[in-house]
N, CA, C and O of each residue as an XYZ file, in Angstrom:
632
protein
N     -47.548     17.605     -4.468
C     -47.978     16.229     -4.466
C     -47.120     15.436     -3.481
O     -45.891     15.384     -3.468
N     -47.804     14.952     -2.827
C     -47.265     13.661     -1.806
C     -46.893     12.544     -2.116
O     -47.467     12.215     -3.154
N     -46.136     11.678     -1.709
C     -45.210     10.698     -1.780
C     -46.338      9.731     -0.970
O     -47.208     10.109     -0.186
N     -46.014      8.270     -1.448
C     -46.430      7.353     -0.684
C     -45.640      7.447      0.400
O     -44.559      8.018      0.545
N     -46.638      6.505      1.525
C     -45.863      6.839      2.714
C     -44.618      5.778      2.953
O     -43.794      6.104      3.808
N     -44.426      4.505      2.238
C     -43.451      4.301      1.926
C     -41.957      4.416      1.426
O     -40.958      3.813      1.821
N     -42.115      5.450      0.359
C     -41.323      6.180     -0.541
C     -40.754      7.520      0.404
O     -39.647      8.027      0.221
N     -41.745      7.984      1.454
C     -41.371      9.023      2.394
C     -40.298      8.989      3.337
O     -39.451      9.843      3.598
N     -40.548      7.493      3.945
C     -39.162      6.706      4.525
C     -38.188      6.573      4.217
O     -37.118      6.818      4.776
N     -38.501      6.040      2.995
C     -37.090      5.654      2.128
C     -36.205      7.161      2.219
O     -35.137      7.263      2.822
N     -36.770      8.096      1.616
C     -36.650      9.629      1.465
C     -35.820      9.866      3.149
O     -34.602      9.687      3.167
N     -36.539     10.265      4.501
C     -36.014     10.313      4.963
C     -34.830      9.553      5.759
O     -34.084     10.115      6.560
N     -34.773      8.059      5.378
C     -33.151      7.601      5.660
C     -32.511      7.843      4.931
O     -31.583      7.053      5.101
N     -32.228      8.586      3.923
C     -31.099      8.387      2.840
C     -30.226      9.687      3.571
O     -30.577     10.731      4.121
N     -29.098      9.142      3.319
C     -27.948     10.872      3.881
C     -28.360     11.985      3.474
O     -29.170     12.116      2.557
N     -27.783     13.015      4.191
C     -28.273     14.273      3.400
C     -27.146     14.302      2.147
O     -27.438     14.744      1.035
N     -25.930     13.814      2.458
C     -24.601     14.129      1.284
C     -23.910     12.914      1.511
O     -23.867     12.344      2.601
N     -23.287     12.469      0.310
C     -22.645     11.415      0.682
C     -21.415     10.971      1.398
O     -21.462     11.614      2.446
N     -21.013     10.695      1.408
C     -19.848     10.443      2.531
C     -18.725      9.827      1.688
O     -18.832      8.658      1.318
N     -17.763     10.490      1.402
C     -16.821     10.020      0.500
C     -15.764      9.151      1.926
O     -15.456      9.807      2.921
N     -15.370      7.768      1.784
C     -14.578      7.071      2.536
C     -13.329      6.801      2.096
O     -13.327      6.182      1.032
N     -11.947      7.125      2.681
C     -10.673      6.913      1.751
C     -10.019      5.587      2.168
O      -9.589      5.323      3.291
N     -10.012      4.818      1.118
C      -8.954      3.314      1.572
C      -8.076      3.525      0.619
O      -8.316      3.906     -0.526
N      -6.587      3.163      1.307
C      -5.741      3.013      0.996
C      -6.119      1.557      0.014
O      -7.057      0.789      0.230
N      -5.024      1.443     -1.179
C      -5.319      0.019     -1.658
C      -4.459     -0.763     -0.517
O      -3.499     -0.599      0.235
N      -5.569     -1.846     -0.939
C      -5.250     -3.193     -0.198
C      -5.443     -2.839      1.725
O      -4.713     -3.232      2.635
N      -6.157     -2.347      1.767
C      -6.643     -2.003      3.162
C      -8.555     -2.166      3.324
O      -9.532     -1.964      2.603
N      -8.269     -2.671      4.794
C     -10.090     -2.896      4.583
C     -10.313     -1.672      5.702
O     -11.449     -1.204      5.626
N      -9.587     -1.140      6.583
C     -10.259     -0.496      7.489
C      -8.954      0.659      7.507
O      -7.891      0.398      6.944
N      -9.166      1.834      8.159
C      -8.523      2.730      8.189
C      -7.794      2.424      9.473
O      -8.286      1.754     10.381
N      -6.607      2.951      9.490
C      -5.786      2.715     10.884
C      -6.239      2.685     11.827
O      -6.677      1.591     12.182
N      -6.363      3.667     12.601
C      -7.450      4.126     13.638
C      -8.282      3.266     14.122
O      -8.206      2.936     15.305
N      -9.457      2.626     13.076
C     -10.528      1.573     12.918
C      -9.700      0.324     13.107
O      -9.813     -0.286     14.170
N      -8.956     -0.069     12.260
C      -8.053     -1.044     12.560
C      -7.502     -1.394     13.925
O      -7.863     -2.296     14.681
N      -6.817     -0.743     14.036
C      -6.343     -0.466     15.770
C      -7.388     -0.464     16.749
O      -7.182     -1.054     17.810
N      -8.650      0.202     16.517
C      -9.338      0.116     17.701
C     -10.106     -1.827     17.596
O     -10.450     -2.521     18.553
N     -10.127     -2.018     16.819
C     -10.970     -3.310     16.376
C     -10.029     -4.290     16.752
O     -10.522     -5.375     17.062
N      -8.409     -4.158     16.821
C      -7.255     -4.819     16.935
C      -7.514     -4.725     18.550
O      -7.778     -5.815     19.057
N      -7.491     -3.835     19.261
C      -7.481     -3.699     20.725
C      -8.905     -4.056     21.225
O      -9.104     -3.622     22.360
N      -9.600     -4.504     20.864
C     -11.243     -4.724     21.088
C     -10.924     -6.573     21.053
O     -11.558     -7.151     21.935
N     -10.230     -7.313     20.351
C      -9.860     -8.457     20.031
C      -8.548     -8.886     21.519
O      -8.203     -9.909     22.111
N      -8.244     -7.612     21.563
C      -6.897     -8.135     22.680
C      -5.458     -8.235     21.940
O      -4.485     -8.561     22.620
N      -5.314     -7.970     20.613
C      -3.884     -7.658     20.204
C      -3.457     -6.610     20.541
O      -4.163     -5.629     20.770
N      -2.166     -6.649     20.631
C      -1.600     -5.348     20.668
C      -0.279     -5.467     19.450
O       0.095     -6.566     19.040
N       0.104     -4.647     19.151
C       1.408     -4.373     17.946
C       2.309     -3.414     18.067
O       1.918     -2.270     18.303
N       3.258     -3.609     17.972
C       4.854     -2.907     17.817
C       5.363     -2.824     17.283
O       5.359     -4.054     17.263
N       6.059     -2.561     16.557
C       6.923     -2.216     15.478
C       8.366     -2.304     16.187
O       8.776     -1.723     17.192
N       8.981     -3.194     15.356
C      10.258     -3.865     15.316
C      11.439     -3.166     15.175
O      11.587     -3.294     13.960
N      12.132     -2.692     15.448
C      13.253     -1.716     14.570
C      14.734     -2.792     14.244
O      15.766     -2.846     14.913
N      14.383     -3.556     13.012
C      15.262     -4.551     12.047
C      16.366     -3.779     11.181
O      16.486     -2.630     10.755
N      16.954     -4.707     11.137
C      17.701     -4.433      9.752
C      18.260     -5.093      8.668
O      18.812     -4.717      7.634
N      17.947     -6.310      9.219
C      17.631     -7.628      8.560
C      17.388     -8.859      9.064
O      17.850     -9.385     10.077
N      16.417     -9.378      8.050
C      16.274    -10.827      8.534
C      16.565    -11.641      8.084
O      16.480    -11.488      6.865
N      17.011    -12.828      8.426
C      17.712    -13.978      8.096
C      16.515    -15.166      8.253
O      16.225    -15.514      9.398
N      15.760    -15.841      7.007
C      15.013    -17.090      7.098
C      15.739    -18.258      6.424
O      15.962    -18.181      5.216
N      16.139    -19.378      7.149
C      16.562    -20.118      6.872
C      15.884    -21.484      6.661
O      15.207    -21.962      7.571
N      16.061    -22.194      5.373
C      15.331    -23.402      5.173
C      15.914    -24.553      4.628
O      17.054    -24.558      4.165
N      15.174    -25.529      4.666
C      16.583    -26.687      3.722
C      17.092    -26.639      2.230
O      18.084    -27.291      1.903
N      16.462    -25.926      1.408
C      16.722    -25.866      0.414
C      17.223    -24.589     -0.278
O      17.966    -24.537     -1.257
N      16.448    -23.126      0.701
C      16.742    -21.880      0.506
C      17.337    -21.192      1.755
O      17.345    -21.640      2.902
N      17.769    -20.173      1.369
C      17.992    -18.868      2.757
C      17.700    -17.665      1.994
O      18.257    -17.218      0.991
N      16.251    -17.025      2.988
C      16.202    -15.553      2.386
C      16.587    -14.723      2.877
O      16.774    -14.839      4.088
N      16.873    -13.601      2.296
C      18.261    -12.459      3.636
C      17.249    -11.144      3.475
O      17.666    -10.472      2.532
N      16.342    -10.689      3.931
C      15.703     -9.807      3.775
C      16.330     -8.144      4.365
O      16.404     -7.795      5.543
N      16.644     -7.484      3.378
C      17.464     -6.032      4.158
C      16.766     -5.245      4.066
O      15.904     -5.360      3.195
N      16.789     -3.951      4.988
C      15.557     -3.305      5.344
C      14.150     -3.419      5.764
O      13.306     -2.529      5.657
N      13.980     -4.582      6.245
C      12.347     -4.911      6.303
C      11.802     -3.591      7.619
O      12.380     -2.806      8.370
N      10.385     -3.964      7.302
C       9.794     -3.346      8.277
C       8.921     -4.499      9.104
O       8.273     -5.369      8.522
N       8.997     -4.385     10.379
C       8.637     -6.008     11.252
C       7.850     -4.944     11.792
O       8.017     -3.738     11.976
N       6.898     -5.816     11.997
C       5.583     -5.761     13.380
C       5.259     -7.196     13.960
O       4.908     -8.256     13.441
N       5.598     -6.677     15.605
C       5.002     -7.839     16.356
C       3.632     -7.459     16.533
O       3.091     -6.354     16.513
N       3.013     -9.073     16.780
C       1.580     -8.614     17.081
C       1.563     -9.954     18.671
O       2.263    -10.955     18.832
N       0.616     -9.445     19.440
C       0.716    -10.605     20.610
C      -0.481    -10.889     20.682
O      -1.109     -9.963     20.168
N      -1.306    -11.857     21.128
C      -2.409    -11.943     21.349
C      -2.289    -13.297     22.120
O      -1.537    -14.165     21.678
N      -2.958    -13.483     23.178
C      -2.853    -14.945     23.954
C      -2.116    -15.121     24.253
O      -2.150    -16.340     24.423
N      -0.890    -14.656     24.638
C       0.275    -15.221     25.142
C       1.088    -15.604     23.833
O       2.240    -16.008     23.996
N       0.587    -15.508     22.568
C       1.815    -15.747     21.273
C       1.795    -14.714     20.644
O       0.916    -13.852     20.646
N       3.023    -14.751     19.916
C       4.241    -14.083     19.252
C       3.690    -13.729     17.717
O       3.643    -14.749     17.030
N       3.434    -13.007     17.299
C       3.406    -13.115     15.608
C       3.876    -11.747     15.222
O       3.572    -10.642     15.671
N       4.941    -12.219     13.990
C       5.960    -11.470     13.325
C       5.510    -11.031     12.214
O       4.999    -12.006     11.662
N       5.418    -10.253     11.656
C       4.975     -9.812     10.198
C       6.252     -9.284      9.426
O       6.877     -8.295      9.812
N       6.502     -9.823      8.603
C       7.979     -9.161      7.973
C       7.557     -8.234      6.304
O       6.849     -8.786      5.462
N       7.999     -7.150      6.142
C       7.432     -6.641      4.417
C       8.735     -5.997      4.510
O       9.273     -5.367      5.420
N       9.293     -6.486      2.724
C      10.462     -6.127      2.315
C      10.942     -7.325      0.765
O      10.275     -8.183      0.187
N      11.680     -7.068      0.653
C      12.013     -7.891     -0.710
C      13.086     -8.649     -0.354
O      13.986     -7.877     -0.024
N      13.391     -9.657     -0.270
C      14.111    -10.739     -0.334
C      14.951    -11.329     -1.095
O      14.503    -11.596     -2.210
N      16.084    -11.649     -0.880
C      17.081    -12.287     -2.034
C      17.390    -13.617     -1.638
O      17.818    -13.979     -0.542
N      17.132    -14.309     -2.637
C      17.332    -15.841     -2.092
C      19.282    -16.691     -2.568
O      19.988    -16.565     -3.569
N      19.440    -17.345     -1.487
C      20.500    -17.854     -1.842
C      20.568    -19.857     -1.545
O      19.831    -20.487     -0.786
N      21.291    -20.221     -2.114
C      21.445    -21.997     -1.875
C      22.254    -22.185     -0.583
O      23.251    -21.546     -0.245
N      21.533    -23.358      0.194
C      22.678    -23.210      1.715
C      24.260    -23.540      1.779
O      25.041    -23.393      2.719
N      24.536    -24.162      0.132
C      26.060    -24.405      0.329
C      26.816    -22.400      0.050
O      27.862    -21.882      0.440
N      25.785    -21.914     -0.678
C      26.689    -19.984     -0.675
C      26.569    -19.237      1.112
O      27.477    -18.723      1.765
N      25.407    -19.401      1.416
C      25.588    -18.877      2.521
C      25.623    -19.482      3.943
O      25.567    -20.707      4.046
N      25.710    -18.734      5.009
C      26.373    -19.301      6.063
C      26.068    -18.261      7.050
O      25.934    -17.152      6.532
N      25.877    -18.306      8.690
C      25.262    -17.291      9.384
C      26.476    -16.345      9.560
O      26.145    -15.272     10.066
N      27.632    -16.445      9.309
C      28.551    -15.833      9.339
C      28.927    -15.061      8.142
O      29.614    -14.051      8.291
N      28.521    -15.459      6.894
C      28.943    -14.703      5.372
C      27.078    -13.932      5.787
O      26.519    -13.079      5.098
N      26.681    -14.381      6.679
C      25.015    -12.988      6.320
C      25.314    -12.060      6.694
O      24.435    -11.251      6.398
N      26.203    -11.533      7.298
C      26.683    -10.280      7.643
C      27.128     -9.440      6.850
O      26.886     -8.238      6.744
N      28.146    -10.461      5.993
C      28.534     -9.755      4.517
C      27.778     -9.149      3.546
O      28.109     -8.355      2.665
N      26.406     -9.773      3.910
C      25.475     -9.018      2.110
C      25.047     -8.105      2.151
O      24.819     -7.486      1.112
N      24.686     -7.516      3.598
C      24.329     -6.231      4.151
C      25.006     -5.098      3.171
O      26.209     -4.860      3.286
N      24.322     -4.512      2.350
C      23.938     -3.768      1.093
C      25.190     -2.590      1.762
O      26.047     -2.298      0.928
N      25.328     -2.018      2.947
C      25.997     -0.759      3.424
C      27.114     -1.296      3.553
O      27.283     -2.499      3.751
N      28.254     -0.196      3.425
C      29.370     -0.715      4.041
C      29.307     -0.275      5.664
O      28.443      0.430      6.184
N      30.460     -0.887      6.306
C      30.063     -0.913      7.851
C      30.362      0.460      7.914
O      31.115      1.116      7.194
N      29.519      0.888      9.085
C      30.326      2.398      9.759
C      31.789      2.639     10.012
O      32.344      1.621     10.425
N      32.625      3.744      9.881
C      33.200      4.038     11.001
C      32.992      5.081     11.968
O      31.943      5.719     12.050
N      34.075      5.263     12.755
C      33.559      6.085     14.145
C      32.889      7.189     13.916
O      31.934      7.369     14.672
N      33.097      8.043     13.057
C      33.159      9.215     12.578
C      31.496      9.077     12.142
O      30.854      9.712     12.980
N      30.471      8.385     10.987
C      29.901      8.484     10.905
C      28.519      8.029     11.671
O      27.366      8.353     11.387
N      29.129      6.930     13.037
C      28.097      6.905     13.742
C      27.858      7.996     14.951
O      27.091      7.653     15.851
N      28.268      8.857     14.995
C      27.727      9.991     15.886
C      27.258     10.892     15.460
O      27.578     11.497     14.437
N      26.043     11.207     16.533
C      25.189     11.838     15.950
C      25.027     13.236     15.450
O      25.269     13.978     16.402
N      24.768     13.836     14.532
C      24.346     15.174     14.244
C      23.696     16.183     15.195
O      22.496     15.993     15.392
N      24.270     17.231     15.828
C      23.736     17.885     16.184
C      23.491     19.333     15.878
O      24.328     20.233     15.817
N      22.364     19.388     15.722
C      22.036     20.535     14.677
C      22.295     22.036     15.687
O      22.987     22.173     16.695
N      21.276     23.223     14.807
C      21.298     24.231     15.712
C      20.340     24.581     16.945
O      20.416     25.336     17.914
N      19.278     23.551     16.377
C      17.807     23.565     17.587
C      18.546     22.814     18.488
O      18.431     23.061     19.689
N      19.293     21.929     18.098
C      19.382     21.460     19.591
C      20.224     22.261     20.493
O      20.003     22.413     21.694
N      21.189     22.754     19.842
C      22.591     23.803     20.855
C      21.142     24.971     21.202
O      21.010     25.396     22.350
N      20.515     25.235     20.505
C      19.842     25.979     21.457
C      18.517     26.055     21.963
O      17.796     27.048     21.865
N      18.200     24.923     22.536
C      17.436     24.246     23.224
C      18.338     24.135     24.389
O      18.324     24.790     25.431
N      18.950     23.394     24.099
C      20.304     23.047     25.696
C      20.788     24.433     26.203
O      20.719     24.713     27.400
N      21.263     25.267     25.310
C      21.358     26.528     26.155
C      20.190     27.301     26.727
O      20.304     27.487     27.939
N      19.057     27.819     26.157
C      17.629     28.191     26.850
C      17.485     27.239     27.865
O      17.410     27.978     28.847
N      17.401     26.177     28.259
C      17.036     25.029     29.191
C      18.143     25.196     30.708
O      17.707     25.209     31.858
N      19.533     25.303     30.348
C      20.162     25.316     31.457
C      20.775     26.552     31.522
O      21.846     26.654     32.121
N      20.149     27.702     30.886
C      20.634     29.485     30.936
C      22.152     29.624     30.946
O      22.791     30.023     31.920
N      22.804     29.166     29.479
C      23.697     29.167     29.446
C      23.985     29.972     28.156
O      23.095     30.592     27.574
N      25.261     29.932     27.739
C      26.023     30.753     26.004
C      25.364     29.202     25.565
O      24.926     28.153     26.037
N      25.706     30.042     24.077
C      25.543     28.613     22.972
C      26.823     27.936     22.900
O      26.809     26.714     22.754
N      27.945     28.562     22.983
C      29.563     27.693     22.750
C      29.328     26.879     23.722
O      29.195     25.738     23.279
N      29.175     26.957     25.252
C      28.981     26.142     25.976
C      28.417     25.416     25.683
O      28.908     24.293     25.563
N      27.147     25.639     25.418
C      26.201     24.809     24.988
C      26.359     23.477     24.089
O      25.999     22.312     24.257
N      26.948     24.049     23.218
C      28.000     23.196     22.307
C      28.794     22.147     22.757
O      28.693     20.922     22.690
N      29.510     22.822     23.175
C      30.853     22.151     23.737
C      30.431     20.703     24.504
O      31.017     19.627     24.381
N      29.287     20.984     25.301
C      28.782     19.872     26.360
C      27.789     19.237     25.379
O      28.206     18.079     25.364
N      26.963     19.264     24.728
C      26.098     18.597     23.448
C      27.412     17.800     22.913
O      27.322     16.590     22.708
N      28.634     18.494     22.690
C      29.498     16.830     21.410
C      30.041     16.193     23.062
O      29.740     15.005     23.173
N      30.415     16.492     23.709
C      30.579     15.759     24.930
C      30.119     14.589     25.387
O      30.733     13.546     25.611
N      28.352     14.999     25.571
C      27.051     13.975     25.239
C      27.074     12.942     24.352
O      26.712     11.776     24.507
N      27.636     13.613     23.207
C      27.454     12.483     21.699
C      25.893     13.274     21.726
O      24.988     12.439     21.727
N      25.485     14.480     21.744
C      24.026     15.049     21.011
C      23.302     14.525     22.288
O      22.121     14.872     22.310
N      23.683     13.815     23.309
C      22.124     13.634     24.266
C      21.825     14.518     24.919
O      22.418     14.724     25.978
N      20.498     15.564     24.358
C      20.179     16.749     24.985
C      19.749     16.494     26.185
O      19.725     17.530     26.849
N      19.489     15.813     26.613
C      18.374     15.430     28.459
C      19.922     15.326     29.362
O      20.080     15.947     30.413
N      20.906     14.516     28.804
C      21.715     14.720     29.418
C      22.963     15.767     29.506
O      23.676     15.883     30.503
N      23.109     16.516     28.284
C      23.679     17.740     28.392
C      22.940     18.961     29.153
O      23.769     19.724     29.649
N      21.698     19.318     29.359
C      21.265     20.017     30.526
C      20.937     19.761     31.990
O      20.542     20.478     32.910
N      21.309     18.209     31.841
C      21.341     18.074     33.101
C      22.832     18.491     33.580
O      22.928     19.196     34.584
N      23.914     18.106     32.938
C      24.939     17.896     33.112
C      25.455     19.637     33.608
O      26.211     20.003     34.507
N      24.676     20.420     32.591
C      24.634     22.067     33.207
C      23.963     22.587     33.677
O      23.920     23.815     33.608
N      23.214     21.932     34.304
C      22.198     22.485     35.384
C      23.029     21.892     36.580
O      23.275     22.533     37.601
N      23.318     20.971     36.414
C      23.838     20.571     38.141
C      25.561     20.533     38.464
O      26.135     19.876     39.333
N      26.252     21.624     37.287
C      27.249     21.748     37.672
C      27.597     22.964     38.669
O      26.953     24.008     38.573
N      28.435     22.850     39.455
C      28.780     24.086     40.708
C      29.016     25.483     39.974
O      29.272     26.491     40.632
C-alpha cells in the first residue's frame, strides 16, 4: 500500500539515522563552529598567559589568581575575558604593592626555576647534532634545556 504523496515527502526528508550532536554545558556551538563563525565576523582570539589579575574599584579590589584570559579584537578594540575565582578585599587592606603578597605560591628560587630536562630531550639533541648523550647533556644544562639552541651550539662547534 502506498502513501499519500504528501506523507511520501515527508518520508523522504527525514534522516536516514539520527545525528547525535555533543554540547558541552553552557556552550551553543562547538569550537571549531565557534571559531569559524568568530573569524567570518572578523574576531580573532588569543589566549593570555596571566597569573593574576588585579581589578581595582572604589569600594572593592578583586585579586584574581590563576585566571585564564582571552583577548578578543575586533575593529580595532581590545576585549578581555577573565574566568577564575576572585577574592575580594577593602582599599584601605590592599595596595598595588601588598598584591604581590597574596599570590597563593611562595616565590621561586634559583634552583626551582630551571627547567627540567628530561631523557627525550638529551636524546633528541644528541641524534640531531651526532653526538654521545653525556655531551649531549652537558650542553642541554648549559642551555638551561633550550634544545634548538643546544644543537645548534653542537653542530657549529669546530
Amino acid at each position: 500500500m502506498k502513501l499519500p504523496k504528501e506523507m511520501q515527502k515527508k518520508e523522504k526528508s527525514k534522516p536516514k539515522r539520527p545525528q547525535a550532536v555533543k554540547k558541552r554545558e553552557g556552550q551553543q556551538f562547538g569550537s571549531r563552529q565557534m571559531r569559524r563563525k568568530m573569524q567570518q565576523q572578523g574576531i580573532d582570539m588569543d589566549q593570555v598567559d596571566a597569573t593574576r589579575v588585579i581589578i581595582e574599584g572604589p569600594e572593592k579590589t578583586l585579586v584574581i589568581t590563576q585566571p585564564e584570559v582571552v583577548l578578543m579584537k575586533q575593529a580595532g578594540q581590545e576585549i578581555y575575558q577573565v574566568i577564575g575565582t576572585a577574592e575580594e578585599f577593602s582599599p584601605e587592606e590592599i595596595s598595588i604593592d601588598e598584591a604581590e603578597k597574596i599570590d597563593d605560591s611562595e616565590p621561586l628560587d634559583e634552583s626551582e626555576m630551571k627547567p627540567t630536562i628530561t631523557e627525550n630531550d638529551i636524546m633528541l639533541v644528541a641524534a640531531q647534532a651526532n653526538v654521545e648523550r653525556d655531551e649531549a647533556e652537558a650542553v642541554l644544562i648549559d642551555c638551561n634545556g633550550d634544545i634548538a639552541k643546544a644543537i645548534l651550539l653542537l653542530k657549529n662547534r669546530p
